[in-house]
N, CA, C and O atoms as a Tinker XYZ file with bonds, in Angstrom:
   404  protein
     1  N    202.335000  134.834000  -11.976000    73     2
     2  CA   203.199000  135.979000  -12.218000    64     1     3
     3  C    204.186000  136.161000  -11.081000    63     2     4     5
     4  O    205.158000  136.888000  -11.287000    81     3
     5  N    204.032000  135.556000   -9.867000    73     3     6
     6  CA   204.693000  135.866000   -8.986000    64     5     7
     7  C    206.162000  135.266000   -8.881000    63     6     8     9
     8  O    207.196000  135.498000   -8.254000    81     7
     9  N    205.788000  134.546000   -9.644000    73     7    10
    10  CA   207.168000  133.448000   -9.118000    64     9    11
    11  C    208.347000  134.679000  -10.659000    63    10    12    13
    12  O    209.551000  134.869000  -10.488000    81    11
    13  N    207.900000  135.017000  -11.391000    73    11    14
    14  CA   208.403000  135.933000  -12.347000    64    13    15
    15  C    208.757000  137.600000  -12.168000    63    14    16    17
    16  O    208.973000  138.437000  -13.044000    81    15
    17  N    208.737000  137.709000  -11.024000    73    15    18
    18  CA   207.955000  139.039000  -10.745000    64    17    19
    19  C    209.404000  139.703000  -10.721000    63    18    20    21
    20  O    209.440000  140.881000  -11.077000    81    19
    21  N    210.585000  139.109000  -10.351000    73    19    22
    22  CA   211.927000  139.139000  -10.159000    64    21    23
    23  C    212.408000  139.735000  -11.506000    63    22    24    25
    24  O    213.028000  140.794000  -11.613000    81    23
    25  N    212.010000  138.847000  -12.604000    73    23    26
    26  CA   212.295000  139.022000  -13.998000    64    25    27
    27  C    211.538000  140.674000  -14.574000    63    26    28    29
    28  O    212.110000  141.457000  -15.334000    81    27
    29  N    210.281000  140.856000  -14.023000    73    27    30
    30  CA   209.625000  142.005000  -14.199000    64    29    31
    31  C    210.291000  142.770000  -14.011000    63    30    32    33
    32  O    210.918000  143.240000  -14.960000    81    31
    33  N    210.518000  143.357000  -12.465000    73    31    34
    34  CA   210.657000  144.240000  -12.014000    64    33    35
    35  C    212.083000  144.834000  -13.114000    63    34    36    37
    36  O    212.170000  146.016000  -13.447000    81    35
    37  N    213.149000  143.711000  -13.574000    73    35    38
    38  CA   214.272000  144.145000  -13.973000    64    37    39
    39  C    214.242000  144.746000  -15.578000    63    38    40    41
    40  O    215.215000  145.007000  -16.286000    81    39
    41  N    213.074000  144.848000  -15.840000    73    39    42
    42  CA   212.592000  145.200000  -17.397000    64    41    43
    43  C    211.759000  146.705000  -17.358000    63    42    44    45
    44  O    211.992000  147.484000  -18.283000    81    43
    45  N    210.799000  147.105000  -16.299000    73    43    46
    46  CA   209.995000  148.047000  -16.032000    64    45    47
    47  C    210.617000  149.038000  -15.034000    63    46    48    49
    48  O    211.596000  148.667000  -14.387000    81    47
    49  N    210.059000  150.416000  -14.847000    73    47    50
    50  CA   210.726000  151.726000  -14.706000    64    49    51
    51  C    210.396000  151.745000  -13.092000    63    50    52    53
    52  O    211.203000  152.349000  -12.384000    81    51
    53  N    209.085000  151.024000  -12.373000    73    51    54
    54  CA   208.805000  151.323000  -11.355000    64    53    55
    55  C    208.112000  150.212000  -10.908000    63    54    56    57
    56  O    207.907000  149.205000  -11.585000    81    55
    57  N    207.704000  150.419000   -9.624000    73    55    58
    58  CA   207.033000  149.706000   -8.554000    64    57    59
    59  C    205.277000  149.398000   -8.886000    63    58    60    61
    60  O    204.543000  148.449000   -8.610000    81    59
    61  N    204.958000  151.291000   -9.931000    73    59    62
    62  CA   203.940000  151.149000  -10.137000    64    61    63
    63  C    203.633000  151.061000  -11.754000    63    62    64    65
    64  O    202.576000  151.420000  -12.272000    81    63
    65  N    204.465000  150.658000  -12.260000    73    63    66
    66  CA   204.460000  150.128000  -13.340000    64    65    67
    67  C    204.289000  148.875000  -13.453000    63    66    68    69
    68  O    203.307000  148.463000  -14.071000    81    67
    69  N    205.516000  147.699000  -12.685000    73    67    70
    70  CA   205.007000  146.568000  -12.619000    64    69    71
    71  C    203.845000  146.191000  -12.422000    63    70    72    73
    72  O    203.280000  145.322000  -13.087000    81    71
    73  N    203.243000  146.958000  -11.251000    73    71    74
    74  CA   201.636000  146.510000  -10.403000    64    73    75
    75  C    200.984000  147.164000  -11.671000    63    74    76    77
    76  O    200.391000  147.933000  -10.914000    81    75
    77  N    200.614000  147.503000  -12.738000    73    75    78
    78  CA   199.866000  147.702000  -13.732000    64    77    79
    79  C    200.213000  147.141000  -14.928000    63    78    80    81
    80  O    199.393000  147.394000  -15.811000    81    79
    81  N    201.543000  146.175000  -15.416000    73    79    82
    82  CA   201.559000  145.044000  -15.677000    64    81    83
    83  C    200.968000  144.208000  -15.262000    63    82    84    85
    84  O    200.566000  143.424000  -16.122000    81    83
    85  N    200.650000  143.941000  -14.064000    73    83    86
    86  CA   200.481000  142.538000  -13.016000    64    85    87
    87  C    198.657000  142.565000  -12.873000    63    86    88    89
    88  O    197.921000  141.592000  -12.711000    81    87
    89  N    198.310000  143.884000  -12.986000    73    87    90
    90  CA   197.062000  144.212000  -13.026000    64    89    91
    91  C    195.841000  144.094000  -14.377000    63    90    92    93
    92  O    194.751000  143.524000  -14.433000    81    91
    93  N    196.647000  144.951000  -15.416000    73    91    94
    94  CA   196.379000  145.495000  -16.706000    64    93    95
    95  C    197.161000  145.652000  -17.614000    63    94    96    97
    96  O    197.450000  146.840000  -17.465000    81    95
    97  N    197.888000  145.197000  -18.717000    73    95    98
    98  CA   199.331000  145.978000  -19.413000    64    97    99
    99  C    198.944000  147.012000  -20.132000    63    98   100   101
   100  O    199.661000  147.970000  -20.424000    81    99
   101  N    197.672000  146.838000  -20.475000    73    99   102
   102  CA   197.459000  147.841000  -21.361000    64   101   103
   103  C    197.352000  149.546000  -19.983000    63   102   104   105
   104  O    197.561000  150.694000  -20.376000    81   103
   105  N    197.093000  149.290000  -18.896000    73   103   106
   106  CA   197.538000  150.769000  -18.418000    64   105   107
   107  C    198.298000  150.959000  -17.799000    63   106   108   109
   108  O    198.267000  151.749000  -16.855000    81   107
   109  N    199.690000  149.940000  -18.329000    73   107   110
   110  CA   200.989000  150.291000  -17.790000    64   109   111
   111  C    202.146000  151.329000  -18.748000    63   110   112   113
   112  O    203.348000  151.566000  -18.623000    81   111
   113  N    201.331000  151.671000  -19.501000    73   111   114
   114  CA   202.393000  152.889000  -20.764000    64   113   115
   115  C    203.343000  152.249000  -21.270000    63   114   116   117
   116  O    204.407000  152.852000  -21.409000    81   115
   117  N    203.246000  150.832000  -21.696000    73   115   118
   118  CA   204.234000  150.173000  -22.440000    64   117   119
   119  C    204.383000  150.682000  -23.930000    63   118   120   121
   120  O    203.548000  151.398000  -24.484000    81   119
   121  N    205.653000  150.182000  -24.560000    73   119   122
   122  CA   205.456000  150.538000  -26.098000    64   121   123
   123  C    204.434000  149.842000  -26.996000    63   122   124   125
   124  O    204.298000  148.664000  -26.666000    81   123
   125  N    203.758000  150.170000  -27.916000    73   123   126
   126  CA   203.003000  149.451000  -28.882000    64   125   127
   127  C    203.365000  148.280000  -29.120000    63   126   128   129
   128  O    202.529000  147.385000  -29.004000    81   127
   129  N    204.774000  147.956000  -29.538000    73   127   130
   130  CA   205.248000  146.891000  -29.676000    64   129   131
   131  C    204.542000  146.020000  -28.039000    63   130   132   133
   132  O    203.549000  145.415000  -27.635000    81   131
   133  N    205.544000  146.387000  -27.705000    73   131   134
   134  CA   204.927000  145.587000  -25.846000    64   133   135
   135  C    203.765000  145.202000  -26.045000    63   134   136   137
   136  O    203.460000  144.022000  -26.221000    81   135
   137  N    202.909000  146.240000  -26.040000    73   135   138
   138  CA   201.106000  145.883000  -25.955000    64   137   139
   139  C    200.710000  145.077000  -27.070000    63   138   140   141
   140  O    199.644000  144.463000  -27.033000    81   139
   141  N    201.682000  145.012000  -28.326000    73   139   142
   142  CA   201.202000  144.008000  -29.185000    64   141   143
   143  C    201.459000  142.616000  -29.000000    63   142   144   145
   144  O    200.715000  141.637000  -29.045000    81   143
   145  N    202.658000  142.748000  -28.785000    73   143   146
   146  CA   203.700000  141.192000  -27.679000    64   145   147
   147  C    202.728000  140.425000  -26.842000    63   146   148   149
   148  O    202.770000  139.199000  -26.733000    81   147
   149  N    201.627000  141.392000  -26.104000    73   147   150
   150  CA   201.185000  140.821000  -24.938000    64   149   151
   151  C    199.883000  140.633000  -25.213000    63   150   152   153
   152  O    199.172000  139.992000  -24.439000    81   151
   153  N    199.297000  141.307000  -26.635000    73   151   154
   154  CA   197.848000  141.062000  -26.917000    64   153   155
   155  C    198.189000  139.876000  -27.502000    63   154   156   157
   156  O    197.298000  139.042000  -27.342000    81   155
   157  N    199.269000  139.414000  -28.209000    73   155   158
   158  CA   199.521000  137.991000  -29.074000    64   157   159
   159  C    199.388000  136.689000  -27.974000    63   158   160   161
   160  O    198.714000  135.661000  -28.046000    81   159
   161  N    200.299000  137.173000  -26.958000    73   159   162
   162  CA   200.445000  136.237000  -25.657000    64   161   163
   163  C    199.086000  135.841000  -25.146000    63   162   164   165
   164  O    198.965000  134.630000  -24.964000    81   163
   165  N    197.775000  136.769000  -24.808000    73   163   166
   166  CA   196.622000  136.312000  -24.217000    64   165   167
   167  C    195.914000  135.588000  -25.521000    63   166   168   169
   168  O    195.333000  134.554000  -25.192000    81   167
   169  N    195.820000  135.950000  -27.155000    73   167   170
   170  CA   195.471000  134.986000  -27.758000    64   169   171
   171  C    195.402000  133.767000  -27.851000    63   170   172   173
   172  O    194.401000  133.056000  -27.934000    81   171
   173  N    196.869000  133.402000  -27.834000    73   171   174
   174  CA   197.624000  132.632000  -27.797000    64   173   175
   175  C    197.229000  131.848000  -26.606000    63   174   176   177
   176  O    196.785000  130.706000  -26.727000    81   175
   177  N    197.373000  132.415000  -25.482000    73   175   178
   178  CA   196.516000  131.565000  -24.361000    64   177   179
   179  C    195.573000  131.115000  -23.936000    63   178   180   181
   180  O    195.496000  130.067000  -23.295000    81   179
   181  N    194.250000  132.229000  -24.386000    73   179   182
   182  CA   192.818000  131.979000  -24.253000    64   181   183
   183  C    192.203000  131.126000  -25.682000    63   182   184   185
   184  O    191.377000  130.219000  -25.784000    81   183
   185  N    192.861000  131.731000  -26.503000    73   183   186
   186  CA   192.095000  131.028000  -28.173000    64   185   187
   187  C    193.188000  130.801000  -28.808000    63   186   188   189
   188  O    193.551000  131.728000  -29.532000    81   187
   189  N    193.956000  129.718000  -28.781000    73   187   190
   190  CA   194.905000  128.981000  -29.821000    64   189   191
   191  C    194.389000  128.975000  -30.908000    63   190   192   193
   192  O    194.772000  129.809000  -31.729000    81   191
   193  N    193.444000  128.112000  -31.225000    73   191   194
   194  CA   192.866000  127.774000  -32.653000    64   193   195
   195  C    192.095000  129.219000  -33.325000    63   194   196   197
   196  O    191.565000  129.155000  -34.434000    81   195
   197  N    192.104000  130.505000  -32.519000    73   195   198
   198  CA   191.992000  131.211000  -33.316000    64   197   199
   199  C    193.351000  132.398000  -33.884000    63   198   200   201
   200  O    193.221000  133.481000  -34.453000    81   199
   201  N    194.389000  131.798000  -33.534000    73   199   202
   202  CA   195.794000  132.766000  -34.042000    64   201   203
   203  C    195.545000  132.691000  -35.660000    63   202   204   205
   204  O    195.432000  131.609000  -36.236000    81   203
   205  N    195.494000  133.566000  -36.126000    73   203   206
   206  CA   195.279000  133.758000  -37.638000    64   205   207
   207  C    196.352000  134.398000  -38.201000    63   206   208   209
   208  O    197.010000  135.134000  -37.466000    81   207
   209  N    196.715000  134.254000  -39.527000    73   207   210
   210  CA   197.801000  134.384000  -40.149000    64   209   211
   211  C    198.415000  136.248000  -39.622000    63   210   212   213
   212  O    199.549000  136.676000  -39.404000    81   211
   213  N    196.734000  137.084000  -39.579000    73   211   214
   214  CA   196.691000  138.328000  -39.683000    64   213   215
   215  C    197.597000  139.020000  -38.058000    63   214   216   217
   216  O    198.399000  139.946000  -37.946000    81   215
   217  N    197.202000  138.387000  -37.362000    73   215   218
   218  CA   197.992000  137.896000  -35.945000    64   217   219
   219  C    199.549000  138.077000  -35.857000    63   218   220   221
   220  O    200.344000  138.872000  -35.357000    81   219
   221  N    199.563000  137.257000  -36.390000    73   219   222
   222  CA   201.357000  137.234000  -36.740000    64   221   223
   223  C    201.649000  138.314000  -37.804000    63   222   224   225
   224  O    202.745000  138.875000  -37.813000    81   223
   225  N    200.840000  138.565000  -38.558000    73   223   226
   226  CA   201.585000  140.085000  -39.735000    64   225   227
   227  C    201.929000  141.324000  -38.687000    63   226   228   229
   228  O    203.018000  141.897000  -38.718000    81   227
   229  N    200.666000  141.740000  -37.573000    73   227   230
   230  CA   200.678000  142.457000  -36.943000    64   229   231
   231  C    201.908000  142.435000  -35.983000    63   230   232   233
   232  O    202.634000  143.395000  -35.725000    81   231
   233  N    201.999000  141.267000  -35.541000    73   231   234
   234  CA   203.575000  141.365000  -34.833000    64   233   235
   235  C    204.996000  142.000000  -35.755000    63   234   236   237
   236  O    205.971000  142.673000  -35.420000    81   235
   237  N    204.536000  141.406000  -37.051000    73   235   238
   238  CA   205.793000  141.853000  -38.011000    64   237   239
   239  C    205.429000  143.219000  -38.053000    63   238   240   241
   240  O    206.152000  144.077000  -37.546000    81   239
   241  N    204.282000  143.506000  -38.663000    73   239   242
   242  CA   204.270000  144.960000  -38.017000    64   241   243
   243  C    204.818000  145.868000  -36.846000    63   242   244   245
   244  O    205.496000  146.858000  -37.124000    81   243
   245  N    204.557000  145.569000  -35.671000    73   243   246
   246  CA   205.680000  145.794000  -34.678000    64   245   247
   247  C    206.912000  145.809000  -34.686000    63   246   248   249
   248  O    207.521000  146.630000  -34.000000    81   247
   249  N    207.629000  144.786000  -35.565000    73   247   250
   250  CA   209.033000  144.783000  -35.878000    64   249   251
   251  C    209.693000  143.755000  -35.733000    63   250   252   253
   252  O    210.921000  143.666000  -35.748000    81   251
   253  N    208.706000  142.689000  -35.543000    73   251   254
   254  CA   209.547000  141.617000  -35.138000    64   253   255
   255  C    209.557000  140.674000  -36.172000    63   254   256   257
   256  O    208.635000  140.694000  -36.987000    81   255
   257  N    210.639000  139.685000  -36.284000    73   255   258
   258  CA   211.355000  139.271000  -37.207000    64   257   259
   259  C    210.616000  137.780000  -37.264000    63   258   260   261
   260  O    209.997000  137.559000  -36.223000    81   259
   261  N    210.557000  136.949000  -38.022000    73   259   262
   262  CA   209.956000  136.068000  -38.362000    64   261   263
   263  C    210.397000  134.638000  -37.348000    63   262   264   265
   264  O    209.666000  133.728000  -36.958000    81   263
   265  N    211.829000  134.857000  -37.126000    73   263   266
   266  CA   212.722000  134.350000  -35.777000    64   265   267
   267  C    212.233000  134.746000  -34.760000    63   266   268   269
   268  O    212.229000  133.914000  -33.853000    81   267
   269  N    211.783000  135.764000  -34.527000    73   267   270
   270  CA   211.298000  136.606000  -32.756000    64   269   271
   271  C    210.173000  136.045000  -32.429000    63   270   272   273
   272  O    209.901000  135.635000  -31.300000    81   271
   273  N    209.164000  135.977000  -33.809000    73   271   274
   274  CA   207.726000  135.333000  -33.844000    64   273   275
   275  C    207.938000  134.395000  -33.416000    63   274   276   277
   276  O    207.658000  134.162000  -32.241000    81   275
   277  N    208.597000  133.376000  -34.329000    73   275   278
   278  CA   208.934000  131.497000  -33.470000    64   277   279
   279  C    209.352000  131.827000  -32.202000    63   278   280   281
   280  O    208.865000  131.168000  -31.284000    81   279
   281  N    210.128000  132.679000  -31.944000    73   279   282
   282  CA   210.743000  132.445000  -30.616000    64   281   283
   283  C    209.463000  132.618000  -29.572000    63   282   284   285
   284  O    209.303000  131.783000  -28.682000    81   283
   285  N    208.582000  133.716000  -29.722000    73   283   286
   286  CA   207.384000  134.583000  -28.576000    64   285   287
   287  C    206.631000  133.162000  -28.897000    63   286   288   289
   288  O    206.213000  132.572000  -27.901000    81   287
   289  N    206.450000  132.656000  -29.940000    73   287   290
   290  CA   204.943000  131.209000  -29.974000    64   289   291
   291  C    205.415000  130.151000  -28.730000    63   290   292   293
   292  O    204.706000  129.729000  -27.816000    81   291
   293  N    207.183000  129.796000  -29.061000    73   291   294
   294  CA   207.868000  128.814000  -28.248000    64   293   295
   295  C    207.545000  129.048000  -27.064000    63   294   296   297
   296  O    206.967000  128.186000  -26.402000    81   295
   297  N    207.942000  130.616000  -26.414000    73   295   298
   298  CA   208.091000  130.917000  -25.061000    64   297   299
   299  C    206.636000  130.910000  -24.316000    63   298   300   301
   300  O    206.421000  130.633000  -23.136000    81   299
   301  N    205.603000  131.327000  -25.420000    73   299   302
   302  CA   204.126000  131.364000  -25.048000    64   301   303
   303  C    203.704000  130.038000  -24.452000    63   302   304   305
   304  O    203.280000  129.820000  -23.317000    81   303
   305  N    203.881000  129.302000  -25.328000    73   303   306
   306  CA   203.178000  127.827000  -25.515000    64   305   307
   307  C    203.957000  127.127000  -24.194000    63   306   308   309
   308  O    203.391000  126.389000  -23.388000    81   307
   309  N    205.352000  127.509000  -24.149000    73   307   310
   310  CA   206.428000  126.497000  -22.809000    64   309   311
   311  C    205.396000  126.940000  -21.578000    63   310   312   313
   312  O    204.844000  126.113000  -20.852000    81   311
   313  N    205.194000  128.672000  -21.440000    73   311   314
   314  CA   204.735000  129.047000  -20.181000    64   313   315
   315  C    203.397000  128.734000  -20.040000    63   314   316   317
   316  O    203.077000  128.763000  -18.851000    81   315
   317  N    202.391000  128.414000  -20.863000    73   315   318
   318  CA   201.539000  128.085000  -20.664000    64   317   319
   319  C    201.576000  126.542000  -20.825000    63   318   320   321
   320  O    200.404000  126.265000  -20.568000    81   319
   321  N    202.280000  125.215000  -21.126000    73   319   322
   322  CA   202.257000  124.288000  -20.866000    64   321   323
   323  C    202.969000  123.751000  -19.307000    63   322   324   325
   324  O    202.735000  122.630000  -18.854000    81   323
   325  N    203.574000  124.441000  -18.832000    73   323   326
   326  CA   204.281000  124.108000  -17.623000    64   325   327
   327  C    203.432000  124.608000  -16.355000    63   326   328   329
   328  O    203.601000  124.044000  -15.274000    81   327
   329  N    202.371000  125.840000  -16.506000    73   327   330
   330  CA   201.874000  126.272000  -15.740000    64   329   331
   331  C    200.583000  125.449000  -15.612000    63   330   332   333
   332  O    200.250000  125.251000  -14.444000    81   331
   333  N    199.610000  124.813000  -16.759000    73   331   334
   334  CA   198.833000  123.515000  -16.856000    64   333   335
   335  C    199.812000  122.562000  -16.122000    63   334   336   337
   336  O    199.323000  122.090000  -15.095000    81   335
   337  N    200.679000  122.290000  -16.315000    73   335   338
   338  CA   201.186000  120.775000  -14.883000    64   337   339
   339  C    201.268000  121.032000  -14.058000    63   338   340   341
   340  O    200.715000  120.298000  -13.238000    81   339
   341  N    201.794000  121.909000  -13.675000    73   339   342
   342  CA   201.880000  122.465000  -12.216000    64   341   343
   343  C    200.766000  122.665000  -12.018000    63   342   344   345
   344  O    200.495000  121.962000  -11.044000    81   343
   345  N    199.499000  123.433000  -12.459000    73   343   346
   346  CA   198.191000  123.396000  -12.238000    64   345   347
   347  C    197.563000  122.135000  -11.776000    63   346   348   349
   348  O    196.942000  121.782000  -10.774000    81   347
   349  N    198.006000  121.523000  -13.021000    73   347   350
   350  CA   196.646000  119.814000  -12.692000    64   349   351
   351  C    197.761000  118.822000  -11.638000    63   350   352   353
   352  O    197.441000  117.735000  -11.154000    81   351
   353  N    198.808000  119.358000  -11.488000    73   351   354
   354  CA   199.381000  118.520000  -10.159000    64   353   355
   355  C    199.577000  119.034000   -8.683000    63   354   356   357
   356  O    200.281000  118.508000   -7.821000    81   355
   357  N    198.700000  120.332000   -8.555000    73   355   358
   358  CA   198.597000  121.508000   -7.518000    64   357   359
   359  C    199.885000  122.070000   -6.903000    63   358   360   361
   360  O    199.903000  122.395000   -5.716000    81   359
   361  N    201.049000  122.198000   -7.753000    73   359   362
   362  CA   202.026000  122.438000   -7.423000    64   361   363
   363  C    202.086000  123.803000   -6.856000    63   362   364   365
   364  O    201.746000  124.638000   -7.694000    81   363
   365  N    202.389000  124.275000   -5.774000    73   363   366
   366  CA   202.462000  125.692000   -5.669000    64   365   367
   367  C    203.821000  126.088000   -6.013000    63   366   368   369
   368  O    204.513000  125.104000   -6.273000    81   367
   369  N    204.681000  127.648000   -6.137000    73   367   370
   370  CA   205.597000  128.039000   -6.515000    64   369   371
   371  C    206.682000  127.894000   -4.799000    63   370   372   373
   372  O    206.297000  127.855000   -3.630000    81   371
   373  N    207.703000  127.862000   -5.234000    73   371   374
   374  CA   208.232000  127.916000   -4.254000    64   373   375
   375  C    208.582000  128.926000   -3.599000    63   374   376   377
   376  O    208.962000  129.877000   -4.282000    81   375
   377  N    208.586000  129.089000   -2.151000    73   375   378
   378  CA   208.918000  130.175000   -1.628000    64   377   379
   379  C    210.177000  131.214000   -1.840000    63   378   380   381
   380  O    210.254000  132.422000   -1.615000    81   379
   381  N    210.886000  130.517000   -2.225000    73   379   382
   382  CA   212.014000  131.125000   -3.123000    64   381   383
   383  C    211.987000  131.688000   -4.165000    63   382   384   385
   384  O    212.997000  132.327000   -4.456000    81   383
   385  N    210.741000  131.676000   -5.213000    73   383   386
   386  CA   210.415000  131.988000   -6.347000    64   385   387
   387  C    209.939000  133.290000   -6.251000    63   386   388   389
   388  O    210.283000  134.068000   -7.140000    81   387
   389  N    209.002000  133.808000   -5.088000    73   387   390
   390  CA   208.477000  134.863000   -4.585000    64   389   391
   391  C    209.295000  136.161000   -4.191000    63   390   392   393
   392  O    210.046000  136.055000   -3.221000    81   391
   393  N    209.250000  136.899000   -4.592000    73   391   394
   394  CA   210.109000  138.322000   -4.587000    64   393   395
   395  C    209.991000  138.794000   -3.379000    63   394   396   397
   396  O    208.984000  138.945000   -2.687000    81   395
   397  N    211.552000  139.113000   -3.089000    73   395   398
   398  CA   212.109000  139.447000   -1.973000    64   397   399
   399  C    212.128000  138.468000   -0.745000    63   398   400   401
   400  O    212.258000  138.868000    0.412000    81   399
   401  N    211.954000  136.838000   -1.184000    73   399   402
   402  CA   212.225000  135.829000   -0.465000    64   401   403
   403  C    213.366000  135.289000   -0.579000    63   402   404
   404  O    213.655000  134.308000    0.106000    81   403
């Protein structure tokens, strides 16, 4: 999260908002939508093979468009495939990546 934290901060209301993103999202007072965005995202990360059709209705539920869906699976799947290489090749982030460096 750190190397992103830049991108955070410019989306959220406060200092202690981010740090309860970064902590918990669910007790950062995001919108429903948000908290649904981000319950899809840890699925998606921890249990792939269990994303179920019902999964994705619920996002449309939220409001998002069948385009937004492809787009959140794409962006899910990139950040969690790039963060596995960098993982299994012990890459650390660069110091530049780190907020307020």
């Amino acid at each position: 999260m750190e190397s992103h934290e830049k991108d955070l901060r410019s989306v959220v209301e406060s200092d202690a908002q981010r740090q309860a993103v970064q902590d918990d999202y669910r007790t950062a007072k995001l919108s429903p939508r948000e908290n649904g965005l981000l319950d899809f995202a840890i699925l998606l990360t921890k249990s792939p093979t269990g994303v179920m059709k019902e999964d994705l209705e619920k996002l449309k539920q939220h409001g998002f468009s069948d385009e937004q869906v492809v787009d959140a699976v794409h962006c899910i799947a990139y950040f969690n495939f790039i963060n596995r290489v960098l993982d299994g090749l012990g890459v650390d982030p660069e110091a530049t990546m780190r907020y307020g460096k």
